[in-house]
N, C-alpha and C positions, 0 to 999 in steps of 0.2 A: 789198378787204381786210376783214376780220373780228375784230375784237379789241376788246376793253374799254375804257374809259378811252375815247371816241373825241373827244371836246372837247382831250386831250392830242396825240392822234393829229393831230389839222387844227392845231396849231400846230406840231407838229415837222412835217408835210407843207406846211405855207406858209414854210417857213424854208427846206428843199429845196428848192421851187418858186422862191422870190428868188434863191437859190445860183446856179440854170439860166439866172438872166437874165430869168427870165415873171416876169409882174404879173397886178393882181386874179386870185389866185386864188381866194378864193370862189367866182367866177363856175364856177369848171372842179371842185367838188363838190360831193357829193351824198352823203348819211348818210339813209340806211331803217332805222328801228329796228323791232327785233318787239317786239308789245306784249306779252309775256311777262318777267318779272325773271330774271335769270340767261341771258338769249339775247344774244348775240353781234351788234350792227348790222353794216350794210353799208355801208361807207366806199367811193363811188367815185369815182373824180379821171379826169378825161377833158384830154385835149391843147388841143380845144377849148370853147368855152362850153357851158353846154347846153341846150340848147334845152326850151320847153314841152312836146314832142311825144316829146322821149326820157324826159324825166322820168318820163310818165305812164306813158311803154311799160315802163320800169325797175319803176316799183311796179306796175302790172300782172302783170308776171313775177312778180313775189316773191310777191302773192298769188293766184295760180292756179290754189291747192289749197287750199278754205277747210277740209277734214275733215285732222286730224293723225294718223296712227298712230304708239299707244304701242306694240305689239308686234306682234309676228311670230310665223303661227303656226306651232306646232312639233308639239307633242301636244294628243290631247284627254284631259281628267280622266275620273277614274275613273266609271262610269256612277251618274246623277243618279237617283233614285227618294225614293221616301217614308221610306226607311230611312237612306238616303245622300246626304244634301242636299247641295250645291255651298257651297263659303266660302273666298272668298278675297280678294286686297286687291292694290293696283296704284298707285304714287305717280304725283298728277295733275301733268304737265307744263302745266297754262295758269293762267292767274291766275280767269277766268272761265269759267263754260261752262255753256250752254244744253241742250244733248244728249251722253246716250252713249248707246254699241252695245255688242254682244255677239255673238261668231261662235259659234252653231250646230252641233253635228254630231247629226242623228238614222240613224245608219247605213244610211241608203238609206230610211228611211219615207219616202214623200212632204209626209205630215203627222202633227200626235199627236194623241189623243184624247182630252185633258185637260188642264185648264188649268195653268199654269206662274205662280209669285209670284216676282219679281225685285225688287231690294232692295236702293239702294245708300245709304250713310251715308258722312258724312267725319267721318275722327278728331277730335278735338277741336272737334267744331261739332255745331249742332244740325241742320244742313243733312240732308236723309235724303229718298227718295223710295221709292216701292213700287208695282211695277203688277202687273196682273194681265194674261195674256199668253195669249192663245189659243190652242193647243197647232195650231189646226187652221189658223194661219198660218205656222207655224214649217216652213217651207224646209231641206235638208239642205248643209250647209257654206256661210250664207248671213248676211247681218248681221241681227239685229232691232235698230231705233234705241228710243229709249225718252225722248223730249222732256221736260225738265224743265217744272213748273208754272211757278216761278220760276226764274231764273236764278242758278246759285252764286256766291256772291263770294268770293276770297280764297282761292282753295284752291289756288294753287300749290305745289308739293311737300308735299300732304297723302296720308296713306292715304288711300284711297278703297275702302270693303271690299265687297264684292260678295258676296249671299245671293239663291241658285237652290233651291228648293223645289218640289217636285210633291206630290200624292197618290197616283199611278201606285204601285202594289207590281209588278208585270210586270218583269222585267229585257228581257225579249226588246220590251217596247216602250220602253224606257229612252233618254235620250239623253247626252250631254256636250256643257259648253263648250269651248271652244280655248284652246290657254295658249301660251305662249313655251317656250323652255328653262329661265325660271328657275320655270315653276309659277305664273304669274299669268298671268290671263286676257288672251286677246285684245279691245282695246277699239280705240274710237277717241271722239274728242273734239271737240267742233265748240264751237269759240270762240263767247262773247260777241259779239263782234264779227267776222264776216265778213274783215274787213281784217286780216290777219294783220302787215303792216307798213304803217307812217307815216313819213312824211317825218317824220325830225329836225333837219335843216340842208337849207334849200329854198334852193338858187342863185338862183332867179327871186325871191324874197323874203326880203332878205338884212335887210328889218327886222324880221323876225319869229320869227327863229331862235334857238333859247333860246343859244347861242355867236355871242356879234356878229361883224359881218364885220370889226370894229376889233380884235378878240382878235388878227387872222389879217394881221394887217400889219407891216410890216418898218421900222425894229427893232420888236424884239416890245414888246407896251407894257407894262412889268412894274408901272406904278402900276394900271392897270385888272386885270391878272390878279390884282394883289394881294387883291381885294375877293373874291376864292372861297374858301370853304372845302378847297379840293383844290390841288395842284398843279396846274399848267396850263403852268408855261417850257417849252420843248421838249427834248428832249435829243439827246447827243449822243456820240459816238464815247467821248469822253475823260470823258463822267457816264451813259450808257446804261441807267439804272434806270427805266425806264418805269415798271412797276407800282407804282414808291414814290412815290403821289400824294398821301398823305394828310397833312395838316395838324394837324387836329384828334382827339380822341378823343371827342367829342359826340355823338350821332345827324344826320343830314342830312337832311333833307327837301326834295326836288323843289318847285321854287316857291319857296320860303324861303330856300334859298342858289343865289350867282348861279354861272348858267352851267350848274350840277347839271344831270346827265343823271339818267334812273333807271337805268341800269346802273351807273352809280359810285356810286350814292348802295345799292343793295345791296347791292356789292362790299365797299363800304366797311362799312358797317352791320352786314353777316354777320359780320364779322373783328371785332365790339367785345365786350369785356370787363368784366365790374364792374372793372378795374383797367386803363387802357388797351388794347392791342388786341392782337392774335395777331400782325401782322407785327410791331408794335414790339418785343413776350416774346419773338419768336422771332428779331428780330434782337440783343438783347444776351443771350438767356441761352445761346444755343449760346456766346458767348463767353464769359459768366462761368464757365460750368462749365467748360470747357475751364482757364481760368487759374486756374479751383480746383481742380483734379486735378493738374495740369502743377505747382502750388505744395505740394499735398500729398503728392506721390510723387519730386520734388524736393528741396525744403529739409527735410523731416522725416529722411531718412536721413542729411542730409550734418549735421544737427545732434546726429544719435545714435553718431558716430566721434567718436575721440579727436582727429583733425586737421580735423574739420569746425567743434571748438569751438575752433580757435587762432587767433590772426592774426599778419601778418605786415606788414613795411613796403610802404604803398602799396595796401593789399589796397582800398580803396574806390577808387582807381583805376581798379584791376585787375578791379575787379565791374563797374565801370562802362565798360570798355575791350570785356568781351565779352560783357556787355548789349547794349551798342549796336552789336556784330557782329551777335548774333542776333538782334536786332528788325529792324539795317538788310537783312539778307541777304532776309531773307522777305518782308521789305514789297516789295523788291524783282522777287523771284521772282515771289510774288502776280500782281503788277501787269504785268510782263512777260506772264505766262497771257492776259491779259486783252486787252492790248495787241495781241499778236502774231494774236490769234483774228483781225481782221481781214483779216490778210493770209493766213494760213492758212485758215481758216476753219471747220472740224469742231473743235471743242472736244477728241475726243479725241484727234485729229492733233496738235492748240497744245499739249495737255497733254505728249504725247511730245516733241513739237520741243522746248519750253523746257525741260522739263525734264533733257531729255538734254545740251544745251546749258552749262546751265549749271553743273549738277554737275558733268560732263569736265571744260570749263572749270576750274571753281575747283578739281578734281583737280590737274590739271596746275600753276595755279598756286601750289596750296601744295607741287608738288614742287620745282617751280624758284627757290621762295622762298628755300629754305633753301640751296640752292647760290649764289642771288644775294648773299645777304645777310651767307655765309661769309665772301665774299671781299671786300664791300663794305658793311662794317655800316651806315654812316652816311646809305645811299641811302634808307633804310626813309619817310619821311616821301613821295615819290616815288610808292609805291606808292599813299597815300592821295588825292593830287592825279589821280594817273593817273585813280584812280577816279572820282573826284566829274566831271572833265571829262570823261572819254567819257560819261560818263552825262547831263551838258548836252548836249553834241552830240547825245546819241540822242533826248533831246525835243525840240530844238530841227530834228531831220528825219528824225524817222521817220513821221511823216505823208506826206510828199510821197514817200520811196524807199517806203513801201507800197503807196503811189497807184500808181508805176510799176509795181511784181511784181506788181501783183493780173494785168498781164495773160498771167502766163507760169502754165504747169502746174501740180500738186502739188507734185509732186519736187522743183521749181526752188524753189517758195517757200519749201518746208519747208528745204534748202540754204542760201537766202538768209539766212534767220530763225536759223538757227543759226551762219552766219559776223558777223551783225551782234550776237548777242548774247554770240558767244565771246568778246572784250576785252575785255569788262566782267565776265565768269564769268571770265575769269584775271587777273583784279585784287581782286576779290571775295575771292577762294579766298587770295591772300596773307594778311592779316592774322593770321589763328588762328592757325597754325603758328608767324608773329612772336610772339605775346604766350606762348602754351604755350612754346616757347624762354625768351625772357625768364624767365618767371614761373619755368618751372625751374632757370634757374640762382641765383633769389632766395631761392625756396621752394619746394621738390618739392612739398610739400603741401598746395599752395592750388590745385592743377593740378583738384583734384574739384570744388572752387566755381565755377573758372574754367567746366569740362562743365557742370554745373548751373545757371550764371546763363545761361550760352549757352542750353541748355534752353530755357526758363522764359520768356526774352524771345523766344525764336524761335515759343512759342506767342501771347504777347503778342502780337507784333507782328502776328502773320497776322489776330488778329483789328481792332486798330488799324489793318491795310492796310485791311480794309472799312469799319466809320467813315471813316477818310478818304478813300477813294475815296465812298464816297455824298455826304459833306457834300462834298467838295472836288474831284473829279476823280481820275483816275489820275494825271494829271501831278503834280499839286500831292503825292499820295501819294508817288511818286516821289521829288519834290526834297525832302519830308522825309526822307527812306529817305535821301539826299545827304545833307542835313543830318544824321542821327543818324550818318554815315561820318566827319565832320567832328569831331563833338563827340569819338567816336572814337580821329583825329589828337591833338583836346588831349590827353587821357588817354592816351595813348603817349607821350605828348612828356615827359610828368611821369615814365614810367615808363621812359623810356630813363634820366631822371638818376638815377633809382633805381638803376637796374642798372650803370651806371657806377662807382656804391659798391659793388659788389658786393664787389669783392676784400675790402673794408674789415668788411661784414655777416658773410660767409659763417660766422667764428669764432663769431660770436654765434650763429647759428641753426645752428650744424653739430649742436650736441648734438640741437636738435630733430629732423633730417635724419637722426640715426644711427640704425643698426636700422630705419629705415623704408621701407627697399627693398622690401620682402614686396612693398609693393600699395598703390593711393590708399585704399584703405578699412578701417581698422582697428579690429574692434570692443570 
């Protein structure tokens, strides 16, 4: 495996491992990091222990090619002479480096007959080299290496700009460099160091491993992960945020905080801010803007009608009745997506299943609403119990009925996934059409506040699903989603004795209801 965070990664794979029944696993991993920031280690976990002799064969492998190519070639530049010097630039992929090269084309001469000045600098440093190049060594489609005096430090992702110079005026003895597709030269780059990967986590030397073998024991020991600056508990189905490792908005420093890798400690560090860091911004400003658009293309119109500025008996009820429809429907929704991807498992297959699912669903149910409810007013509180219980039920095993469909086809899952979320999308779907009834027969004209507070918390909540699904899990997301369906219940409850006075109200608010048929929106 390959992925970032990999001190996260061997604790959520020793938690697996316990799950399976096996012990010490340290002994059965291995982690090879490239000495390069920004490169990807190699996580591998073996059945059995590992032995001295595969170890070394594993790092062997990985570095069996000390030279790296940055490009591929594609075209040569335009022809090099005294008139038309070569200049161009090429971002270094290594932290260090001792040597580059340079591919060649002199269109079939064997050799040139004058000498060639090569010249590379890195951006923002003083670092720079310059050789003088024997025209009468220069090979046709062939590398010339060119050894630094000293070796570079610290030029990972730096320009690196490239100057080919002659005195030749001849075009017919002229030559080019090679370049890629994007117009930068063909090079290649020979590390500092030979050894392209090191062991990060040595199975045969589990006391020297910057991730102790105690990290990686069952239960997980959360007073020692405490002391890292990162995240490090494992995750899991029901909290699945891997990349949200970060604790601090500080800088990090390898050595200095425990456990630190240097691939976390850049990840992390790339992403800070004068004002905390780019996941943090980017996790609550897509939400606040949303909830300030959603609030300003909402309540700004329904406060500029003549029936947006009225009230009526009960109306903070009534806001808060389908408030807490539109926060609870979507947290719900959200979390389903989410839920469901494991059994399904293509994100855009989950996307269709639940969503198809549930919409019908709550279609159907607000049709059948209103014919249930005709004939039997007093059932109405039924629907909200319905709802909160099947929705315990469904956390309390849809783990284990997942377990089982994971081993049937697409088709079958996706089927399943929508007959297990249908009950709950046609219990969902009642309430609205309850309270829009109600509410009309109170006041036709709170019916727009009623759309708009629905609105306004249905974008709320999607983004409240995600807070509470990071801090808290999907479940936990969930049985608040239950709980705002509850809170709900009371506020209907209050608003069923309202409407019970209706007959009594109606005289009083009939003048405000008259003439207002046109339409919810009057300007």
């Amino acid at each position: 495996m390959n992925r970032h965070f990999y001190p996260r990664m061997l604790t959520t794979a020793a938690l697996a491992w316990h799950r399976l029944g096996k012990a010490d696993f340290p002994r059965h991993v291995l982690v090879l990091e490239y000495n390069t920031p920004n490169t990807l280690p190699a996580v591998l976990i073996k059945m059995t222990p590992w032995t001295a002799t595969e170890v070394q064969e594993s790092l062997d492998y990985l570095n069996r090619a000390p030279l790296k190519w940055e490009r591929t070639p594609s075209m040569p530049s335009p022809l090099i002479t005294r008139q038309h010097p070569y200049e161009s630039a090429f971002r270094c992929g290594e932290q260090s480096i001792s040597e580059l090269s340079l591919l060649f084309g002199t269109y079939g001469q064997k050799s040139l007959p004058y000498p060639i000045t090569v010249r590379f600098s890195v951006d923002g440093s003083e670092q720079s080299a310059e050789f003088q190049l024997d025209g009468r060594h220069v090979r046709d489609n062939a590398m010339v290496r060119f050894p630094l005096d000293a070796p570079w430090q610290d030029v990972w992702g730096k320009q690196i700009r490239v100057s080919v110079r002659t005195e030749n005026d001849a075009p017919e003895q002229g030559f080019s460099v090679w370049q890629n597709p994007g117009r930068r030269p063909v090079t290649t780059l020979r590390p500092l160091s030979e050894e392209l990967f090191s062991i990060a986590f040595n199975p045969l030397d589990l006391e020297h491993n910057r991730v102790p073998a105690a990290l990686l024991a069952q239960p997980f020991p959360k007073t020692l992960a405490a002391q890292a600056d990162f995240r490090l508990d494992p995750v899991f189905d029901n909290q699945p945020f891997f990349n949200m490792v970060r604790k601090t908005t500080r800088a990090l420093t390898v050595g200095q905080s425990p456990f630190l890798d240097s691939g976390t400690a850049q990840v992390l560090n790339a992403q800070l801010l004068p004002v905390l860091s780019k996941d943090i911004v980017g996790f609550f400003v897509v939400g606040s803007v949303s909830v300030l658009f959603a609030a300003l293309f909402i309540f700004l119109p329904l406060h500029r009608t003549k029936r947006g500025e009225k009230s009526w008996p009960a109306m903070s009820w009534f806001l808060l009745y389908f408030s807490c429809l539109g926060a609870g429907f979507i947290m719900i929704e959200l979390t389903l997506i989410q839920l469901c991807t494991r059994l399904i498992g293509h994100p855009a297959y989950t996307y269709a299943a639940v969503l198809f699912a549930l919409l019908v669903s709550a279609a159907i149910g607000s049709f059948i609403s209103k014919k249930m409810l005709a004939s039997h007013p007093g059932r109405w509180p039924w629907i909200f119990v319905a709802l909160v219980l099947y929705g315990a039920i469904f956390l309390a095993c849809h783990q284990a009925v997942f377990t089982h469909l994971l081993q049937y086809t697409l088709p079958l899952r996706w089927i399943a996934a929508t007959l297990v979320i249908f009950p709950l999308g046609l219990f969902m779907g009642m309430p609205f059409p309850l309270g829009i009834a109600t509410l009309g027969r109170i006041y036709s004209g709170g019916i727009a506040w009623a759309w708009g507070m629905n609105g306004f918390f249905t974008v709320l909540g999607g983004f409240l699903s995600l807070v509470c699904a990071f801090f808290l899990g999907f479940k936990m997301t969930v049985m608040i989603a239950l709980g705002i369906y509850c809170l709900a219940l009371i506020a209907y409850a209050v608003i069923a004795g309202i409407d019970r006075q209706a007959t009594k109200l109606a005289p009083v608010y009939k003048h405000q209801t008259a003439g207002a048929e046109k339409g919810l929106f009057e300007p």
